[in-house]
N, C-alpha and C positions, 0 to 999 in steps of 0.2 A: 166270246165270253158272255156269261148270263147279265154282270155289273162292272161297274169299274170296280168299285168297291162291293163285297159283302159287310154287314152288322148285324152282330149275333148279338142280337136281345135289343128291346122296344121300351127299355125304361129312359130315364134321364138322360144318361150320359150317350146310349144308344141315338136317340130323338137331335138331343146336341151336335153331334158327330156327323149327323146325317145332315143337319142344317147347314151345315160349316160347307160340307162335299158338294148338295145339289146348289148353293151358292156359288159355287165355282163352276158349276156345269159337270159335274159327275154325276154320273149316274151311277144308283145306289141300290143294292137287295137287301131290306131289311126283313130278318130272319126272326122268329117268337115263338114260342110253344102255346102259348099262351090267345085267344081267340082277339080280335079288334077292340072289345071293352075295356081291355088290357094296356094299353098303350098309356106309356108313362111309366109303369111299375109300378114299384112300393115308394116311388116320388109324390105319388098322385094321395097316398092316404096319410102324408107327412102332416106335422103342422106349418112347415113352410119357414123356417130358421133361416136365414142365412147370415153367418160370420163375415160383419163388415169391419175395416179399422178405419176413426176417423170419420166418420160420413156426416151427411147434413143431420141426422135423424141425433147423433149423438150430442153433436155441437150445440143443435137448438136446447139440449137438455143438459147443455154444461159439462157433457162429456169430456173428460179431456184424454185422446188417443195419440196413437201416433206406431207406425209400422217397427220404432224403437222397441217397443213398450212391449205392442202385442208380437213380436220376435223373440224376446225374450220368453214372456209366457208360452209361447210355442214349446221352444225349446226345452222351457223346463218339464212341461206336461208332459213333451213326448221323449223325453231320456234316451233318444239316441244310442246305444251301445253296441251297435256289431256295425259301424262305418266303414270296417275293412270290407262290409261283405255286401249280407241284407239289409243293411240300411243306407248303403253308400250311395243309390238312388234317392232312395223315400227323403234324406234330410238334403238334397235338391230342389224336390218337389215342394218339400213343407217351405223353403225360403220363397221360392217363385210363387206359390200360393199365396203367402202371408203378404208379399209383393204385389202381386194380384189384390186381394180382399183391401190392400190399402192405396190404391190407384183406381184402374181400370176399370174394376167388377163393377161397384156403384153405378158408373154411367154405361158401363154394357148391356148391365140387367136390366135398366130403365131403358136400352134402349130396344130391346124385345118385347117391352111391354110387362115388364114383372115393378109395381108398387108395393110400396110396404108402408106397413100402419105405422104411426109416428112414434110409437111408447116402445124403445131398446129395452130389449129383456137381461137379466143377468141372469147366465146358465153357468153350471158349471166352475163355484167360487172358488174352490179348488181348495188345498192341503192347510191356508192358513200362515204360509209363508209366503217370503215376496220373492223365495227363489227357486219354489214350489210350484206345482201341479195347478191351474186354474188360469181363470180369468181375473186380470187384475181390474176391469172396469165392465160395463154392460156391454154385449155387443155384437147378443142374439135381434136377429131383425125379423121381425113377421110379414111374410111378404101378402098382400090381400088376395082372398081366395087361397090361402094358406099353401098344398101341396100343391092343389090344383092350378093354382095363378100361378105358381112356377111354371108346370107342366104344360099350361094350355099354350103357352105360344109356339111351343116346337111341335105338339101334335098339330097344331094349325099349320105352320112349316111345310112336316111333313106330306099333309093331307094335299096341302098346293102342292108339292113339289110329285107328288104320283099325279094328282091333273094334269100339270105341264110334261109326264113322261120321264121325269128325272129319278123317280122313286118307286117300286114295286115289293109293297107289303106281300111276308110268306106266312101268314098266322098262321099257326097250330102247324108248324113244320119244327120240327125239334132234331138240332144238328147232335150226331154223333159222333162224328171227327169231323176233324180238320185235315184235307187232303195236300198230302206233301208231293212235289214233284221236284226230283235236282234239289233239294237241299230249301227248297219254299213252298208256302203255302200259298194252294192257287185253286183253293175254295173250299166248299162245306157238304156232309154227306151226311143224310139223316132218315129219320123219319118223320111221316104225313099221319098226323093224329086225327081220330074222327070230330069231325065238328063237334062244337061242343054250346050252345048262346048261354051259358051259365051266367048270370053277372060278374061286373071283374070283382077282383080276389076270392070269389068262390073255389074251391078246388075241383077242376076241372078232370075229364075222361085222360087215361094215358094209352087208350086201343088204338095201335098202330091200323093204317089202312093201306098204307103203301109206303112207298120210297121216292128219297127225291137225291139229287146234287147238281150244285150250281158250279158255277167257276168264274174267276175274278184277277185283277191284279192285287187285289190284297182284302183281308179280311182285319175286321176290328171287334174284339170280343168287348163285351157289355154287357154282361149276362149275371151279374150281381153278386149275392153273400151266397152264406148256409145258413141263413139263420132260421130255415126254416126245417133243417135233417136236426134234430137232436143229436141223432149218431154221431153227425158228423161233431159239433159242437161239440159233444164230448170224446169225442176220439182226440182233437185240437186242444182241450182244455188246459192251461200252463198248471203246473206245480203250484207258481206263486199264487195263482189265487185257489190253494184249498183241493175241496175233492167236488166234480160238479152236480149240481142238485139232483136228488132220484126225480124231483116234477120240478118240471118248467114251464111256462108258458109261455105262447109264439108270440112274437109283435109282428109278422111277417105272414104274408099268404103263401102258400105253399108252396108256389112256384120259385121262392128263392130258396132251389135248391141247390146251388154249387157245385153243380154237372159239370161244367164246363173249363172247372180249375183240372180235374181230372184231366179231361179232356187234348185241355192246351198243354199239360203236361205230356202226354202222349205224341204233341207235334215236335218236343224241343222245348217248352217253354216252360221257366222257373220258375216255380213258386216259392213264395218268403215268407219269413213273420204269420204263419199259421197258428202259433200260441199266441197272437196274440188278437183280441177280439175286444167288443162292445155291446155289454147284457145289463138289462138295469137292476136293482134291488126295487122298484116301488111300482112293479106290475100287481095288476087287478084283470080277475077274468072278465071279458066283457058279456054284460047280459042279452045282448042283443048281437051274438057273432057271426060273422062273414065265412073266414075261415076256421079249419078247424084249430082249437085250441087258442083261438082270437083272444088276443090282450091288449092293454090299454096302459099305457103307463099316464099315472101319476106326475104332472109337473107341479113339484110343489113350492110352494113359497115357505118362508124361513122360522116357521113357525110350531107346526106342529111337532109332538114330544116322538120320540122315534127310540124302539124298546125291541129287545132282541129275543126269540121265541120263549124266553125261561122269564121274559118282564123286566132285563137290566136296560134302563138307557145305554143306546151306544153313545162312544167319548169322540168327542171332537178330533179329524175333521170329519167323523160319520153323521155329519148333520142335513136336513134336505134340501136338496140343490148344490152340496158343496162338493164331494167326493164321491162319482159312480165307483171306479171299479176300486177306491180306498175301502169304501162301505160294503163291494161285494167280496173285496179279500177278508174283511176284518169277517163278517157273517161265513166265508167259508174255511177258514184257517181257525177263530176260537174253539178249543177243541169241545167244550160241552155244550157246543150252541152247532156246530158243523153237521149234525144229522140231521138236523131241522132246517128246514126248504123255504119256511118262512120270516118272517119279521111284523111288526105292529108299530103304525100311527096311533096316535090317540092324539083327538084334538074338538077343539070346540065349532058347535056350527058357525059362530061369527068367523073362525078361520077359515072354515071349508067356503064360506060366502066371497071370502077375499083371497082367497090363496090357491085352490085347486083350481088346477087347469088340466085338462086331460088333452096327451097328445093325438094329433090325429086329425085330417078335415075333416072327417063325418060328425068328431067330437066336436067340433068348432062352427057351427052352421052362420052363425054372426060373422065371422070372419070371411069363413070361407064363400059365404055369399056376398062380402062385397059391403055389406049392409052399417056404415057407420054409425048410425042413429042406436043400431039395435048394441053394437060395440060400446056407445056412450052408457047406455040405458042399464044394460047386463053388465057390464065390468067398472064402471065407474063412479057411476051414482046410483044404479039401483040396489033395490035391497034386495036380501035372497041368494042363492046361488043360483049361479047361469043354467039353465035347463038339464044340459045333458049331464052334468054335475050331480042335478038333484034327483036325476033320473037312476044314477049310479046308485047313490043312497037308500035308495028304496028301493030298486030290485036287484043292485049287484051283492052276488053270494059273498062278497070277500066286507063288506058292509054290516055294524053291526051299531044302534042307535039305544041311549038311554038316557035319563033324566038323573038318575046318582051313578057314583064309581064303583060300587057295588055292584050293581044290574050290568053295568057295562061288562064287567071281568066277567059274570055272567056268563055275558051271550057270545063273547072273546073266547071265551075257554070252549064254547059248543061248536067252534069253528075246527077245534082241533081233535088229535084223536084220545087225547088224554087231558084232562085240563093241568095245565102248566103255568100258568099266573094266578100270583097272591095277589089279593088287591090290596093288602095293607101295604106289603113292600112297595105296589106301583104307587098308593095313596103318599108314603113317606117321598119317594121322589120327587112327584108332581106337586107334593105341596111345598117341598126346597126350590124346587125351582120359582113357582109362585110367588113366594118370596122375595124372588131378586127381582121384579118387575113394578113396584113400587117408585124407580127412581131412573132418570136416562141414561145408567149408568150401569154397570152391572159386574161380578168378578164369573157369571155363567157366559161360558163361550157362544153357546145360540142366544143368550137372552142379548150380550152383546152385537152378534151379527142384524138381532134384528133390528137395532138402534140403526146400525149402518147400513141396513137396509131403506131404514126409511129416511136416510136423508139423503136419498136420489129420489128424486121426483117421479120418475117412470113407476117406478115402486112401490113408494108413500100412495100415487095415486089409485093403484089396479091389481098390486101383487102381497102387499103388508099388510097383516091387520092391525089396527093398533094395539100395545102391549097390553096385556090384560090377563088376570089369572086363569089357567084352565079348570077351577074347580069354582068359577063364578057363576052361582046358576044364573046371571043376567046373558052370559054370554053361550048359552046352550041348544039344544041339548050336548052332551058328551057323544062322540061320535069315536071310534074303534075300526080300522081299515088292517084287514092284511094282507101283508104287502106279497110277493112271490116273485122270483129272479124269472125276467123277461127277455129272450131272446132276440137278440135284436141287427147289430151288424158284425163285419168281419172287418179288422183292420190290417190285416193281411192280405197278399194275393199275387197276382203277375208281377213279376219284375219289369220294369219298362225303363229307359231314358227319356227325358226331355222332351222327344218327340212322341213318347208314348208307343215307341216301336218294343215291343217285347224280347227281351234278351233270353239266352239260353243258359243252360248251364254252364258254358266258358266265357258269358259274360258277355257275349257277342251277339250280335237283334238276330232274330230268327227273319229271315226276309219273307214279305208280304204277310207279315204277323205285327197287328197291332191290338193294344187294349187299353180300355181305359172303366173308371167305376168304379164301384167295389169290388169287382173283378180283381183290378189292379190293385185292390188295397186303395183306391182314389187316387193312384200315381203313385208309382217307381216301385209299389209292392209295400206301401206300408208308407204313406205320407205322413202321419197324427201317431208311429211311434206307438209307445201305450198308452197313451192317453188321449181324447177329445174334448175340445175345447165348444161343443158345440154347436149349430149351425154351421158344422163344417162336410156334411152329408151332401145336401142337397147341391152345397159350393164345391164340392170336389168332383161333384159326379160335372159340374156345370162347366169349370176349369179342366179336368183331364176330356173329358166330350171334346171340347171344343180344339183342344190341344190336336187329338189322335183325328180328329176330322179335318184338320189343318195338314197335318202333316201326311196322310193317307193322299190327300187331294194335289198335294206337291209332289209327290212321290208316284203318282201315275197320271199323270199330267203330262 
């Protein structure tokens, strides 16, 4: 045999899985289409989230958590309802998880070498019920060096673990089955794509040069979402949310393209929860792209007014940061707003100074380099917006700047193909709301949340503006952002057990067939349900990895 184990695909969970194996003395073929720059995946251009419960980072800020609290919230996010079937895994996984992120993970991460900055983020506030959709407390964690400082210890892993002969990278070899023998799979048959040194997430040559296949005691697929086929996205698209956008744009390089769910179908292997996915509403095309159709979401803080393509505020809980796919059903399901692809921020520059954050390490160069002084300087005390923020503002196309509300609607309406905003109607709103911010008190549901925003300190210090009217020329200029539904992950995928061994259609593992990632849906084929709570990306791909590389390693052993 070529490996003890194959690993089809070189991102997180892939990288993890393989750490777990050549730790035990396995030796490992890991498998990519994708060239050596590559390595990590769409981990590597993350902002580096991870969903802890409880940790040191919350407690020093008065957090008060507990695996009770954040099980709950789980639960309600993720609405569980086919337990007889497709989810009778995933709501396994999500307990063991949630078990995980409130025990073990903390001191495992740190002991790979992944830190995180001290300030918990609050993602994801959810529906506004406490028996609702969200997170009930902060408890987004940044890990330093963002996607990268996740990533860099298992490529370092890796890297030793091919020195020492335990590991032999297949770049640019793209499998096209999974070969069955007797009722298992016992390896991978593909092709050999031409070289390509593109930088990573460039999209890369697909000219086949030749043929390969290996063979193994067992293979672990890791090979990620669709959120980079549109097709596919919309062939998957649920009913509940609406009809899906005629434009999108990718959060994802083009290699997550979801070859391989096919694929593993073709071995025996089931796949689940395909209607059910994670796309954001507050993507911006990026001015400066990687890949094609490169986007950039929006992390916003709690402030800015958020208005629906005809100029109506949307109603609570479609507020920012509170309800992704609430805020994407409500924009795709109202019927005279459902043709239009778009939506509209309006907010002031003193908010964009304190409140955007763009995801992504490339967007985060303070972080992701490690550079705490410059973190203090740019997010805390200085004044201004953080670079690549302001870099947005002045040359991203979806960016439009002005000095009254007038000019604003202006240059708002030139973004589109008809002009569709009144400014008196937007002026009547923003000036009611204006209104309520007089007092720390409020009967407006965002003007409220942002009270409650700021009295967590994480927040009040780096993520709040203070309250202030949006029509105050001291707190200007008037800034205009449209927004556009961003493609982003799959929460769907492999069925798998516990062991992260892939089940078949009779419910039974397909033997020498494992997965794990968003491959798997992050475990069992759908662990986060419909909803995400999160910083639960980077922890899923880190938890099922390590899972399928534990149990692959016992298993041929």
């Amino acid at each position: 045999m070529d490996a003890d184990v194959i690993i089809v695909g070189a991102g997180l969970a892939g990288l993890v899985a393989a750490q777990q194996l050549t730790g035990r003395g396995r030796k490992v073929a890991l498998v990519d289409q994708e060239n050596a720059a590559n390595l990590g995946g769409q981990a590597y251009w993350s902002f580096g989230g991870l969903f802890l419960v409880n940790s040191p980072e919350q407690r020093r800020l008065r957090v008060k958590d507990s695996f009770e609290l954040a099980w709950s919230d789980w639960q309600a996010s993720a609405g569980f309802d086919r337990l007889e079937d497709e989810d009778v895994w995933a709501a396994r996984w999500a307990r063991a998880y949630v078990d995980f992120a409130a025990g073990e993970k903390r001191s495992w991460i740190d002991a790979q070498g992944i830190k995180l900055t001290p300030v918990v983020g609050w993602a994801e506030r959810g529906g506004l019920r406490a028996d609702g959709h969200g997170n009930s407390v902060p408890r987004f964690h940044v890990a330093w060096g963002t996607g990268t400082g996740v990533v860099a210890p298992f490529v370092r892993g890796a890297e030793q673990a091919a020195d020492a002969g335990l590991l032999r990278f297949y770049h640019r070899h793209r499998v096209d089955e999974l070969v069955v023998r007797d009722g298992a799979v016992t390896g991978v048959r593909g092709s050999v794509l031409m070289d390509d040194p593109s930088p990573r997430g460039v999209a890369s040559s697909r000219e086949v040069t030749g043929s390969f296949e290996l063979t193994a005691q067992a293979v672990i697929v890791t090979s990620g979402g669709i959120g980079a086929d549109h097709d596919l996205v919309r062939r998957h698209w649920p009913r509940r949310l609406g009809t899906a956008p005629q434009n999108m744009i990718t959060g994802v390089p083009a290699h997550v393209d979801g070859r391989m769910l096919a694929i593993s179908a073709a071995a025996g292997a089931r796949i689940v929860n395909q209607d059910r996915m994670w796309h954001y509403t507050e993507g911006v095309r990026n001015w400066d792209p990687v890949w094609p159709g490169h986007a950039i979401r929006i992390l916003p803080g709690p402030s800015s007014m958020w208005f629906d393509a005809l100029g109506r505020r949307l109603p609570e809980p479609c507020l920012p940061g509170y309800d992704t796919l609430g805020t994407l059903k409500y924009l795709r399901t109202t019927p005279d707003i459902a043709g239009y692809d778009h939506s509209w921020f309006v907010l002031t520059q003193k908010i964009l100074e304190k409140e955007f954050a763009l995801s992504g390490s490339e967007q985060n160069p303070d972080i992701t380099g490690g550079d705490r002084k410059a973190v203090l300087r740019n997010r805390v005390f200085g004044k201004g917006a953080p670079a690549p923020v302001e870099a947005f503002k002045r040359h991203g196309a979806d960016f439009v700047v002005a000095t009254t509300l007038d000019e604003l609607v202006v240059r708002m309406n030139g973004l589109t193909d008809e002009p569709l905003l009144d400014a008196g109607e937007l002026r009547r709103q923003i000036v009611a709301r204006d209104l309520q911010v007089g007092n720390p008190y409020s009967k407006d549901a965002q003007v409220q949340g942002i009270h409650n925003s700021r009295r967590f300190l994480g927040d009040r210090l780096s993520r709040t503006a203070t309250p202030h009217r949006i029509l105050d020329p001291q707190a200007g200029p008037l800034i205009g952002v449209k927004l556009h539904v961003l493609t982003r992950k799959s929460l769907g995928g492999i069925q798998t057990d516990l062991d992260s061994r892939v089940l078949g259609v009779d419910g039974e593992p397909v033997s020498g067939l494992y997965a794990a990632g968003e491959a798997a849906g992050f475990g069992g084929g759908g662990v986060h349900g419909y909803n995400a709570l999160e910083g639960t990306f980077l922890g899923g791909c880190l938890f099922s990895g390590r899972q399928a590389g534990r149990a692959a390693a016992q298993a041929v052993a």
